[in-house]
C-alpha atoms as a printed R data frame, in Angstrom:
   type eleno elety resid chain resno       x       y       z
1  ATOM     1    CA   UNK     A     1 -14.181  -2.323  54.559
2  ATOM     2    CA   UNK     A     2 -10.679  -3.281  56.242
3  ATOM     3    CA   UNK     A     3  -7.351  -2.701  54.657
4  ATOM     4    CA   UNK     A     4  -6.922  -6.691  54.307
5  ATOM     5    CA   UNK     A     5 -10.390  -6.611  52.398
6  ATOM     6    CA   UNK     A     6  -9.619  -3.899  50.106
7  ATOM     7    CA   UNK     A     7  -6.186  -5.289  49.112
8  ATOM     8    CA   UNK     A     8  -7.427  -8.188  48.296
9  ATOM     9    CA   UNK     A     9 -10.312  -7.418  46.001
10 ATOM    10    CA   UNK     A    10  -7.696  -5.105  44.104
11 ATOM    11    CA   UNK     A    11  -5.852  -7.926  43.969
12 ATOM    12    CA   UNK     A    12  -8.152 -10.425  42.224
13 ATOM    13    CA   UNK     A    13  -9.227  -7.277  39.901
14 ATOM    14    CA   UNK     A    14  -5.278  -7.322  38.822
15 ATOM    15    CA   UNK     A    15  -5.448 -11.153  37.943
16 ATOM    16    CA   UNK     A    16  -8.823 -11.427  36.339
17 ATOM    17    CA   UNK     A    17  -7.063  -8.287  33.815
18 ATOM    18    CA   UNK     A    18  -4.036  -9.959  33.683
19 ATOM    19    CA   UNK     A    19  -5.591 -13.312  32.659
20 ATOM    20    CA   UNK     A    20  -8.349 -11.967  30.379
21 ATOM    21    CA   UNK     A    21  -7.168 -11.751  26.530
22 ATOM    22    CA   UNK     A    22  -6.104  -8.861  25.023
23 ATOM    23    CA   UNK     A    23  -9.142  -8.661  22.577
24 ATOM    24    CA   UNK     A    24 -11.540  -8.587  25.559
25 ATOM    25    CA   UNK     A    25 -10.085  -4.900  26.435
26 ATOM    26    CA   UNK     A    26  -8.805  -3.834  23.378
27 ATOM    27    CA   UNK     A    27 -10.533  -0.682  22.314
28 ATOM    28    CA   UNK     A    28 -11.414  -0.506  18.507
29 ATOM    29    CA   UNK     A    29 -10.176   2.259  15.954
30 ATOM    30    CA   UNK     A    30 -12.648   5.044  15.336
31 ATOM    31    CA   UNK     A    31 -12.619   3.634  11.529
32 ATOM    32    CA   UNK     A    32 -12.545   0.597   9.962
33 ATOM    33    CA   UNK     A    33  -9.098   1.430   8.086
34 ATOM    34    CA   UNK     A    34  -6.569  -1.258   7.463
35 ATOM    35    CA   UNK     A    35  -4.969  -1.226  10.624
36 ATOM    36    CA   UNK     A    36  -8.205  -2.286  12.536
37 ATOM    37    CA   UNK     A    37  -7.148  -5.562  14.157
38 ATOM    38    CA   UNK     A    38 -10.961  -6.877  14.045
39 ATOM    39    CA   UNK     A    39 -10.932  -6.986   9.810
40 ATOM    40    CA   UNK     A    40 -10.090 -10.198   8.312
41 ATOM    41    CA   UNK     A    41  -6.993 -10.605   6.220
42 ATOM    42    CA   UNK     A    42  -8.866 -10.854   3.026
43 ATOM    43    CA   UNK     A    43 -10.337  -7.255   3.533
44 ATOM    44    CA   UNK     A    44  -6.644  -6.012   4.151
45 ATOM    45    CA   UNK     A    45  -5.336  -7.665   1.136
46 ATOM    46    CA   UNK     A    46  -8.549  -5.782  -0.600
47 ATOM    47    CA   UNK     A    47  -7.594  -2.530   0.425
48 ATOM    48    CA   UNK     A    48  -3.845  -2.839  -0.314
49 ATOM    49    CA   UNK     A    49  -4.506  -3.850  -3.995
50 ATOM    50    CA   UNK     A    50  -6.957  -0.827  -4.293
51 ATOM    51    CA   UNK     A    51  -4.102   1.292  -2.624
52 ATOM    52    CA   UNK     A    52  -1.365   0.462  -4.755
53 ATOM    53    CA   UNK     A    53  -3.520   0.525  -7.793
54 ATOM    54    CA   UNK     A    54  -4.080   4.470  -6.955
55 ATOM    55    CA   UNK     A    55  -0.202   4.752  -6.389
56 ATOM    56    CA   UNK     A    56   0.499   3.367  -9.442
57 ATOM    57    CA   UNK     A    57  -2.551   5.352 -11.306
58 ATOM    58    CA   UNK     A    58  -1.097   8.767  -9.956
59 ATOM    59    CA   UNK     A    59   2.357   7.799 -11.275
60 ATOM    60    CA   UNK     A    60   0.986   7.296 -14.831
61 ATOM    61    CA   UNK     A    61  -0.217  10.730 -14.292
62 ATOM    62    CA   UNK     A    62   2.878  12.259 -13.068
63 ATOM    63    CA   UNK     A    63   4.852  10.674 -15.785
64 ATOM    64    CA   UNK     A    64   2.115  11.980 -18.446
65 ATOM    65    CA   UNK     A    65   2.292  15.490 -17.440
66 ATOM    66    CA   UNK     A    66   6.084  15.506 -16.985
67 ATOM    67    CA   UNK     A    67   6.494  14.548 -20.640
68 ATOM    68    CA   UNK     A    68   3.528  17.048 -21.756
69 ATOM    69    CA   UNK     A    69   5.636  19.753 -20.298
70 ATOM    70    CA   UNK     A    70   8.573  18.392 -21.602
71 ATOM    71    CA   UNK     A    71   7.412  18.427 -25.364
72 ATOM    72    CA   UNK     A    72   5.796  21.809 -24.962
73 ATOM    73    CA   UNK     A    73   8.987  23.055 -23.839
74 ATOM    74    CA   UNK     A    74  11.030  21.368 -26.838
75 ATOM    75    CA   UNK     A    75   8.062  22.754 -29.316
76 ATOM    76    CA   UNK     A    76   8.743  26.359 -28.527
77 ATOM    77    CA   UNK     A    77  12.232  26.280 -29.249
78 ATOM    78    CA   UNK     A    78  11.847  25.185 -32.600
């Protein structure tokens, strides 16, 4: 192959990627987490809700046990 040849079959490479959509190249995540741009927005929304419902679940829990604690601790010094 000439010089003139290879250039210009790099060249057509470089506008066929340029022109081609990002989804065509784009390489999935190795899980299908929330940040996976191939789920659909209702699936996201799903695992939000479930993800602040565990946030808010472990707070209840934290809150519980901090006021257990707290009343054992008053209990003994009566």
């Amino acid at each position: 192959m000439t010089f003139t040849r290879i250039t210009r079959t790099g060249l057509v490479l470089l506008m066929l990627a340029a022109i081609a959509p990002a989804d065509a190249y784009a390489k999935p995540n190795s899980y299908p987490g929330e940040n996976s741009k191939y789920n659909s927005k209702s699936a996201v929304a799903k695992w939000e809700a479930e993800r602040s419902k565990r946030i808010e679940e472990r707070k209840k829990r934290r809150e519980e046990r901090r006021l257990k604690r707290l009343n054992e601790k008053n209990n003994r010094s009566n």
